[in-house]
C-alpha positions as CSV (number, residue, x, y, z in Angstrom):
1,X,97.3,86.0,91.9
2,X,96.3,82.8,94.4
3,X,97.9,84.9,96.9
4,X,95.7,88.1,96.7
5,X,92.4,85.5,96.5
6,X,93.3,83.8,99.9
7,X,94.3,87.2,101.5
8,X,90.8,88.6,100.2
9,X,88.9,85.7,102.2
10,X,90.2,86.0,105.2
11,X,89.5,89.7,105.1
12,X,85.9,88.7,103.9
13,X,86.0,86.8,107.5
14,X,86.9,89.6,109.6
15,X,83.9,91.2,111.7
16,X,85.3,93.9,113.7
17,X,84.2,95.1,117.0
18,X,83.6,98.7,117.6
19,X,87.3,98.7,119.7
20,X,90.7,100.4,118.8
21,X,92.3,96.8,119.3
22,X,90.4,95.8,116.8
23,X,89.9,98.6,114.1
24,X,93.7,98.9,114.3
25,X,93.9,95.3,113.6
26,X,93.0,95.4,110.3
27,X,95.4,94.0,107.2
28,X,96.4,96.9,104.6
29,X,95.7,95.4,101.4
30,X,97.0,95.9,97.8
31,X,93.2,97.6,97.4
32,X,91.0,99.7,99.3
33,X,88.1,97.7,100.9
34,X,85.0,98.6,103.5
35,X,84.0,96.8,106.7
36,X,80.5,97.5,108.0
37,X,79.7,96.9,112.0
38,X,76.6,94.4,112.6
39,X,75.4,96.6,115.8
40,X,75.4,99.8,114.2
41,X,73.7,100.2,111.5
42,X,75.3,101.7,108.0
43,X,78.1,102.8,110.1
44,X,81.6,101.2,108.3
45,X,85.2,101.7,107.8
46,X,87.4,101.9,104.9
47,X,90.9,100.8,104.8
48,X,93.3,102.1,101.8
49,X,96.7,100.4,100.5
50,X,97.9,103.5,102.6
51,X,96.7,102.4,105.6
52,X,94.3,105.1,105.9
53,X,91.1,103.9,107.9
54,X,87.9,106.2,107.4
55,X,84.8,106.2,109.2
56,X,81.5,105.9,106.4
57,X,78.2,106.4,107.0
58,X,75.9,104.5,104.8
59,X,71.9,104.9,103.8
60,X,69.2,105.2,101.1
61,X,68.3,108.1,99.9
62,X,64.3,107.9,99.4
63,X,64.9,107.6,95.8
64,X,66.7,104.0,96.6
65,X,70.2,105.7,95.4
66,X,72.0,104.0,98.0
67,X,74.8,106.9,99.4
68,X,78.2,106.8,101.2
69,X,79.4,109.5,102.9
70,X,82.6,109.8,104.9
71,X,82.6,110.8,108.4
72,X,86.2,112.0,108.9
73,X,89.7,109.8,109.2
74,X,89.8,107.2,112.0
75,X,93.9,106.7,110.9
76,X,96.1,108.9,108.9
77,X,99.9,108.9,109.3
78,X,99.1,112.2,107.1
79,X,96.8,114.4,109.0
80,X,97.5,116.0,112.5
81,X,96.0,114.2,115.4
82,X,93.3,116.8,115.9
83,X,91.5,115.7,113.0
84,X,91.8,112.2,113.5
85,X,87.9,111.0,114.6
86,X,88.2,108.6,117.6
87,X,85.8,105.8,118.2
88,X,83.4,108.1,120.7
89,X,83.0,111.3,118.6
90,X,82.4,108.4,115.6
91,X,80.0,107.2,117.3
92,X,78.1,110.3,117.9
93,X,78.2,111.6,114.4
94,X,76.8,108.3,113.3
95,X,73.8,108.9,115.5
96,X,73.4,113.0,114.3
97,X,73.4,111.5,111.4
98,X,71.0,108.7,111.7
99,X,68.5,111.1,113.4
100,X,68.8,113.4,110.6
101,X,67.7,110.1,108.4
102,X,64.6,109.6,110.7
103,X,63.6,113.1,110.4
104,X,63.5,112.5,106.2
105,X,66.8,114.5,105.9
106,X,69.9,113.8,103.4
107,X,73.0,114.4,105.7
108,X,75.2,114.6,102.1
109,X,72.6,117.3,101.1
110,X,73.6,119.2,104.3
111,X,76.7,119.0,104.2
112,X,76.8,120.1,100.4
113,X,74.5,122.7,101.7
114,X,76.8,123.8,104.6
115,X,79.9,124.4,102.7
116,X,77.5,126.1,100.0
117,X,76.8,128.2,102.6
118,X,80.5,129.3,103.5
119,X,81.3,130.0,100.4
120,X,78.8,132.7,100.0
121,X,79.9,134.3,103.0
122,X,83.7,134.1,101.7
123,X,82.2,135.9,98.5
124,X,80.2,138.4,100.7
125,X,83.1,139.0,102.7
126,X,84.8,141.8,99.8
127,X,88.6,141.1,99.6
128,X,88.9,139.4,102.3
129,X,89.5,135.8,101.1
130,X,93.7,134.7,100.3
131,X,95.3,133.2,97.3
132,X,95.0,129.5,98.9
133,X,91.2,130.1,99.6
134,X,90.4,131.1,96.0
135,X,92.3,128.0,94.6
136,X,90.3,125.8,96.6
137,X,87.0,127.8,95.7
138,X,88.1,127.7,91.9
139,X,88.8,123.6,92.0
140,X,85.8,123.3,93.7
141,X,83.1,125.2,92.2
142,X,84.3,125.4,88.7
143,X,87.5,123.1,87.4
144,X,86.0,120.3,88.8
145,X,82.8,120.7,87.1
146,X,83.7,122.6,83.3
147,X,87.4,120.6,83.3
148,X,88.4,117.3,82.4
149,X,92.2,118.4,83.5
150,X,91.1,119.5,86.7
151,X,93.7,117.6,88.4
152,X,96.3,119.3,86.4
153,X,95.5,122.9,87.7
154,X,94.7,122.2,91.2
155,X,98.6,120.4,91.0
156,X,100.3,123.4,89.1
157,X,98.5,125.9,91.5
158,X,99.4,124.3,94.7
159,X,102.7,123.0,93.7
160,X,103.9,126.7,91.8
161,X,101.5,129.2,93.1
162,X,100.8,128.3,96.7
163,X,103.6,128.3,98.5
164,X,104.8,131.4,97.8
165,X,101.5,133.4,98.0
166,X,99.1,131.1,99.8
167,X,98.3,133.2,103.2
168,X,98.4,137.0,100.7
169,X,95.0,138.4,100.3
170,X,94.1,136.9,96.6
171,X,93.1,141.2,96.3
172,X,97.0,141.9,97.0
173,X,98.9,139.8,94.7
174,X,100.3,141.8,92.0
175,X,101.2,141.2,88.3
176,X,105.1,141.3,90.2
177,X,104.2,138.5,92.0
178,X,102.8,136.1,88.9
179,X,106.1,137.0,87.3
180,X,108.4,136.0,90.2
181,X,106.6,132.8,90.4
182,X,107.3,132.0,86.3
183,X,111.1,133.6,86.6
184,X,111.4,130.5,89.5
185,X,109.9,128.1,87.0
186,X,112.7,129.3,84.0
187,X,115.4,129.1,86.5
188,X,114.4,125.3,87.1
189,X,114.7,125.1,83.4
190,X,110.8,124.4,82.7
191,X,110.2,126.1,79.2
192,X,106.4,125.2,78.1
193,X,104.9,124.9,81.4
194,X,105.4,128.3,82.2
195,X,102.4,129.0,79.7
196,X,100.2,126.8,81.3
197,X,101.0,128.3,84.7
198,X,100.0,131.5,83.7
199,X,96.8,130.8,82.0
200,X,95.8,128.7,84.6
201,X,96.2,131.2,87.3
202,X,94.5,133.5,84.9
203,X,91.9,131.5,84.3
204,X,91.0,131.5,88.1
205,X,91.0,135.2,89.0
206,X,89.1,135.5,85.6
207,X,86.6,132.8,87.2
208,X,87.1,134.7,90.7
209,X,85.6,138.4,89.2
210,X,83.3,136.3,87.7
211,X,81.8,135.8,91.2
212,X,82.8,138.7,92.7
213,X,85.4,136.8,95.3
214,X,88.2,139.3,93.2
215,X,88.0,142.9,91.9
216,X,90.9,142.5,89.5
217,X,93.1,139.7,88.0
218,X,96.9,140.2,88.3
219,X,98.2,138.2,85.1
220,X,96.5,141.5,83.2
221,X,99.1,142.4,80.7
222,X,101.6,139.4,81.4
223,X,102.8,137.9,77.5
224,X,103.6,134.0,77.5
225,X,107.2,134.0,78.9
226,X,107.8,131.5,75.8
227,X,107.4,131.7,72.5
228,X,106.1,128.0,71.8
229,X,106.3,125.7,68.3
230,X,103.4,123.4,67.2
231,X,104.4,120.1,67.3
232,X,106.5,118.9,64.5
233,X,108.4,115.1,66.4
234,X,107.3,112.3,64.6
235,X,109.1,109.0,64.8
236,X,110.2,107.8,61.1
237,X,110.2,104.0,59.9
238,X,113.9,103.3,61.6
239,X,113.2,105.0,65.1
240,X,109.6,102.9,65.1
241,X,111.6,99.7,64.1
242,X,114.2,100.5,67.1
243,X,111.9,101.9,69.8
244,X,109.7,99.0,69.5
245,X,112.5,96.5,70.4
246,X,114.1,98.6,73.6
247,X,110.8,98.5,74.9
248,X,112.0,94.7,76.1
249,X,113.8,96.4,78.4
250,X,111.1,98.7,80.0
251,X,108.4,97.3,82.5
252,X,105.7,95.6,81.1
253,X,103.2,98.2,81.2
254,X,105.2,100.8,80.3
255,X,106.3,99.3,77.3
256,X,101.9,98.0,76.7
257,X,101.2,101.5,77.0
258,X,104.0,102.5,74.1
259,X,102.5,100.4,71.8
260,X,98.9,100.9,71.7
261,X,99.7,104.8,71.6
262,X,101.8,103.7,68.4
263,X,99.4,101.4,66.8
264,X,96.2,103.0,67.9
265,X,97.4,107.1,68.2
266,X,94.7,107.8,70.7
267,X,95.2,110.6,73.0
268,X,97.3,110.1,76.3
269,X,94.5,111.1,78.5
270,X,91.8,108.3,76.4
271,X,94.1,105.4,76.9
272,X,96.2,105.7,79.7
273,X,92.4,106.1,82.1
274,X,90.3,103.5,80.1
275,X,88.7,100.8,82.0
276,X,88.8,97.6,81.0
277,X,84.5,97.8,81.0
278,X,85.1,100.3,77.7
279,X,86.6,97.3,75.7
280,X,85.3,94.0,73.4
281,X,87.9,92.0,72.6
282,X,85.4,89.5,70.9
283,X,84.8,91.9,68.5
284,X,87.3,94.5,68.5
285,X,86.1,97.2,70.2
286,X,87.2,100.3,72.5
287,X,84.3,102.8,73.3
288,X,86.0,106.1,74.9
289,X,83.2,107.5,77.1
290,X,82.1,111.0,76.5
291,X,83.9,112.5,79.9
292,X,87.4,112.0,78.6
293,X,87.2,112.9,75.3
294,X,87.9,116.4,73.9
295,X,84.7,117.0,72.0
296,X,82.5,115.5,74.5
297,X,81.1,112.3,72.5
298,X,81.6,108.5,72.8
299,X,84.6,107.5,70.0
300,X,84.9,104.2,68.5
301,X,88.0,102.8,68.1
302,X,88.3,99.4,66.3
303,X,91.0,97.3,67.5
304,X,93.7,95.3,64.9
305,X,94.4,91.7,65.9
306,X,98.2,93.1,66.9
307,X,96.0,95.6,69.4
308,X,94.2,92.9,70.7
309,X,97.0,90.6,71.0
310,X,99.0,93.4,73.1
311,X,95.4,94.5,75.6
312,X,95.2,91.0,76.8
313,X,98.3,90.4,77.5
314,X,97.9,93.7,80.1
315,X,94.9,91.8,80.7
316,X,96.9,88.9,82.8
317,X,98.9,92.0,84.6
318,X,95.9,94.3,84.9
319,X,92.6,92.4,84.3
320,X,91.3,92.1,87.7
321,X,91.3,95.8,88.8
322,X,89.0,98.6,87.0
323,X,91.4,100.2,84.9
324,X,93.8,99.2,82.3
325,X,96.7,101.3,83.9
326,X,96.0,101.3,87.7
327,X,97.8,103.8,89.9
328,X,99.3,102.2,93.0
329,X,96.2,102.5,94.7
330,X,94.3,100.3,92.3
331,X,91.0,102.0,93.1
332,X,91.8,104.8,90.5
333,X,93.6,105.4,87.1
334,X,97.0,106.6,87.1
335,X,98.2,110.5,86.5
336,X,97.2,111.4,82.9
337,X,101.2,112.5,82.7
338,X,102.5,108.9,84.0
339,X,103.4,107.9,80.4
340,X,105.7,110.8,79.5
341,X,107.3,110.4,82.9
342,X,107.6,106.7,82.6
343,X,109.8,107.2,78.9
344,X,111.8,110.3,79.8
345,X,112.8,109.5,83.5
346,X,113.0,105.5,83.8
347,X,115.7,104.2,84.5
348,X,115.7,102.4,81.6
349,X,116.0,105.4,78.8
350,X,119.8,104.2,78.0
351,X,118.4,101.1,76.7
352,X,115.9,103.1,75.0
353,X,118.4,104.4,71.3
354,X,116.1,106.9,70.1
355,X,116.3,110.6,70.6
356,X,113.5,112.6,73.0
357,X,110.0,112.1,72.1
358,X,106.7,112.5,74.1
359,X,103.8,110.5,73.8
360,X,101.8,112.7,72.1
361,X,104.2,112.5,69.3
362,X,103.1,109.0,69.5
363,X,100.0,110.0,68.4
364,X,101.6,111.9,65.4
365,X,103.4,109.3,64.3
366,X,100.4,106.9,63.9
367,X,99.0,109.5,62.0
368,X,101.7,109.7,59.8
369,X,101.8,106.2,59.0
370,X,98.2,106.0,58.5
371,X,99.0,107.9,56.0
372,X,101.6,106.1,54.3
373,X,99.7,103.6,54.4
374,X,97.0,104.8,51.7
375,X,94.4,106.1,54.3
376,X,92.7,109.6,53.4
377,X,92.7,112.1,55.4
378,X,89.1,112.5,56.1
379,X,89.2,108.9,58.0
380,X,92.9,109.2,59.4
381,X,90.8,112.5,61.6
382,X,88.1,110.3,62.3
383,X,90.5,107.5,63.8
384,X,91.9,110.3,65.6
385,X,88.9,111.9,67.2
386,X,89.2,115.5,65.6
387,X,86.5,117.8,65.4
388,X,84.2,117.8,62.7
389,X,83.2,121.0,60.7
390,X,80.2,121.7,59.0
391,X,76.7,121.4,60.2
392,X,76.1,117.8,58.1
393,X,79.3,116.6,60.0
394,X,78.6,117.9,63.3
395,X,74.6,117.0,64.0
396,X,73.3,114.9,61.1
397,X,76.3,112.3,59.8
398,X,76.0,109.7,62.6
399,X,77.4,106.6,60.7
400,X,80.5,105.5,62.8
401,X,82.6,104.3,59.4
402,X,83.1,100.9,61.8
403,X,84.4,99.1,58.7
404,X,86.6,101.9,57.1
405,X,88.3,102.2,60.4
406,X,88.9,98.8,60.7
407,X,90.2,98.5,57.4
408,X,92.7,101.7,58.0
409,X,93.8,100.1,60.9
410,X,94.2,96.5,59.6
411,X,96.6,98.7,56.4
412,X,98.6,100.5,59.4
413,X,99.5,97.0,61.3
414,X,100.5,95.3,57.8
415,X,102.8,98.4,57.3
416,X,104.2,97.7,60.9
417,X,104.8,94.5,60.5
418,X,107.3,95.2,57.9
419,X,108.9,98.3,59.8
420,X,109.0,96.2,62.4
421,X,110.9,93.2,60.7
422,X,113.0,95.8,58.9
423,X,110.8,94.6,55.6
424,X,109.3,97.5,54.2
425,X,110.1,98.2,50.5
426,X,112.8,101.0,49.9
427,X,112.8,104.4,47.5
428,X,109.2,104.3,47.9
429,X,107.7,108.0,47.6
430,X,105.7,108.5,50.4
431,X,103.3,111.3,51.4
432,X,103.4,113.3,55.1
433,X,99.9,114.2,56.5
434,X,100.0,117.3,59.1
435,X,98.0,116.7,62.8
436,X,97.1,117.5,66.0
C-alpha cells in the first residue's frame, strides 16, 4: 500500500506541457487518473492502467453540473492510427469546443444531438442498415436504458452473432441463419446459453420493428434448442462443511466472494458490483441500490458478525478502490459472471472436493438453510429480495422487518458454525424450502 501512496504524489507533481515528449511521458498506474493543462483551459488527459491516454474537454454546464466529455484517443495500442487525435487536431477541437461554450451551447448536447440525428436517417433509410448496425442501435438506444444486463447482450451479440453476419443487411438474415449460429454454439458444447442467444437476438429485431429499422424478425418460429430444468443444486451440510475449507486454497477474493454468497444468498449481480459506499459495518448494514436489483427498489440486507468479520477483511485487499470486487481496471466493478468463472475454471478446482455447482446455487443453499434453521418462509423471501404479491405488500407494507432479518441471519450463522466445525446434531428431521 506505501508504495501506491508515494507513486500517487509524484504523479500529483507532474504538470505536463502541451508536447508529445511529454504527454508520452506519463507513468501508467494501477488506476486511471486525469491531468489538466494550466494554459488551456478545461482541456486534460486521461491515462488508464492500459495505457490509454484520452483527450477531455471540461466545463460547466449553466446549471453548475460540471461535465467531461472526451475528445477522442491521444494513445491506443488498440485503435488504428487514423483515429488516434494528435496534439494539433486536439488542440483545435478544444477551441470548436470552447467557442461553442461562448456562444451558450452544450458541446455533449451536440454531440448527443448529432448521433441522434444519424440514427434517424439509418431508420429512414428502409432496409438499408446491416446486422452489426442494428446491434449497436439496439445497445444504444434501448438495452442500455430498459436493461440492467446490458453488457451481457451486447457480449453474446458481438461475440456469437456478429461475426458471422455483421456486414448482411439486418433485412436479409434468415431464420437459416439464427439456427447456424446456435448449431455452432451446440457443437462447442454450450447447452443453456443457446436460449439466451436466441431471445436476445429476438429481442432486438423485435425492438428493431418496433422502430421501423426492420420489417420482419428472423428467430419467428425458432423453439429453444434446449429443453431447460429449474434449478434444483443445493449444497447439503457436508459439501458446505468441505467447500468452506478448500476455499484456503483459492485467492483471497475469490474465496471472500464464496462466503458472503453462502452466508448472505444475495444475487451474484447485488454482491459481486457493490461499492464499498453501500455498506455500515458499525451497524450492520448493506443497502443494494435500486439499479441492480431485480424489482427496482433499495434492499436491506443486515449483516451477521461472521459477515462482517469476512467484508473487512476484503476491506484491507479492496478498501481503497470504489468497489468491493474491482476488475483490473479498478475504476469499475468486475464482469457480473467473474464468480462462476473464478470456481469452475481456476486453477485451483482440484483442491476444491465438491461436485459442480454455480453461484447462484449459492443462493439456494442459503435459502435452504435458512430454513433449517427455523426461519419462515415469508422472511427467508424477504432476505432474499423476491417479489411481493398483493397490493398491501407491494405499495402500502413499507416496514423493512430490520430486526427479523437480523435475527434470521444471526439463527443461520449459529447453524454454520456447527456445519462448519462438523457439530451439528445428527437424525434431526429437517424441512427443505423451494427458491428462486
Amino acid at each position: 500500500m506505501p508504495r501506491h501512496k508515494e507513486v500517487d504524489v509524484r504523479v500529483q507533481d507532474i504538470q505536463p506541457t502541451l508536447n508529445d515528449k511529454s504527454l508520452m511521458a506519463l507513468p501508467v498506474l494501477e488506476r486511471t487518473y486525469e491531468k489538466w493543462f494550466s494554459g488551456n483551459k478545461g482541456l486534460g488527459i486521461c491515462v488508464t492502467p492500459k495505457g490509454t491516454k484520452t483527450w477531455l474537454l471540461r466545463y460547466r454546464r449553466d446549471s453548475g453540473q460540471l461535465i467531461k466529455m472526451s475528445l477522442g484517443r491521444y494513445v491506443s495500442g488498440e485503435m488504428p492510427r487514423s483515429r488516434i487525435i494528435p496534439i494539433k487536431k486536439a488542440k483545435e477541437l478544444y477551441l470548436e469546443n470552447r467557442l461553442q461554450i461562448l456562444k451558450g451551447e452544450d458541446p455533449a448536447q451536440l454531440v448527443k444531438a448529432k448521433k441522434e440525428q444519424t440514427r434517424k436517417q439509418l431508420a429512414n433509410e428502409a432496409g438499408a442498415i446491416t446486422f452489426a448496425g442494428l446491434i449497436e442501435e439496439y445497445i444504444e438506444r434501448h438495452a442500455k436504458q430498459k436493461k440492467k444486463s446490458w453488457r451481457n447482450d451486447e457480449y453474446c451479440l458481438n461475440k456469437e452473432f456478429l461475426p458471422p453476419l455483421g456486414n448482411r443487411k439486418a433485412k436479409d438474415v434468415t431464420r437459416a441463419d439464427i439456427r447456424k449460429v446456435l448449431d455452432k454454439m451446440e457443437n462447442r458444447g454450450v447447452t443453456t446459453g443457446q436460449n439466451r442467444a436466441l431471445e436476445i437476438v429476438r429481442k432486438m429485431y423485435n425492438w428493431g420493428m418496433s422502430v421501423d429499422l426492420v420489417e420482419h424478425n428472423p428467430c419467428t418460429g425458432i423453439e429453444k434448442p434446449v429443453k431447460e430444468k429449474v434449478g434444483e443444486r443445493c449444497l447439503d451440510e457436508k459439501e458446505i462443511r468441505k467447500l468452506w475449507h478448500s476455499l484456503e486454497h483459492y485467492p483471497i477474493k475469490t474465496a471472500l466472494a464464496v462466503k458472503l454468497m453462502v452466508i448472505l444468498g444475495p444475487r451474484v449481480l447485488q454482491l459481486v458490483q457493490a461499492k464499498w459506499t453501500e455498506f455500515d459495518l458499525d451497524t450492520g448494514v448493506w443497502i443494494v441500490p435500486s439499479e441492480r436489483m431485480k424489482v427496482g427498489k433499495p434492499h436491506l440486507t443486515m449483516l451477521p458478525p461472521l459477515a462482517i468479520k469476512l467484508i473487512k477483511e476484503l476491506q484491507s485487499y479492496t478498501g481503497e478502490t470504489e468497489f468491493l470486487f474491482p476488475s483490473s481496471d479498478t475504476s469499475k466493478p468486475v464482469d457480473y459472471r467473474w464468480l462462476n468463472a473464478a470456481i469452475k475454471k481456476s486453477p485451483y478446482k482440484k483442491q476444491l472436493k465438491v461436485d459442480n455447482f454455480s453461484a447462484r446455487d449459492l443462493r439456494r443453499t442459503a435459502a435452504t438453510q435458512l430454513a433449517k434453521s427455523g426461519v419462515p418462509n415469508d422472511l427467508i423471501g424477504r432476505i432474499l429480495s423476491h417479489t411481493a404479491t398483493g397490493v398491501t405488500e407491494k405499495h402500502y407494507n413499507l416496514y423493512q422487518y430490520q430486526q427479523e432479518k437480523l435475527d434470521a441471519m444471526r439463527k443461520w450463522e449459529n447453524r454454520l458454525n456447527l456445519i462448519i466445525k462438523d457439530e451439528l446434531p445428527k437424525n434431526v428431521v429437517e424441512l427443505k424450502v423451494a427458491t428462486s
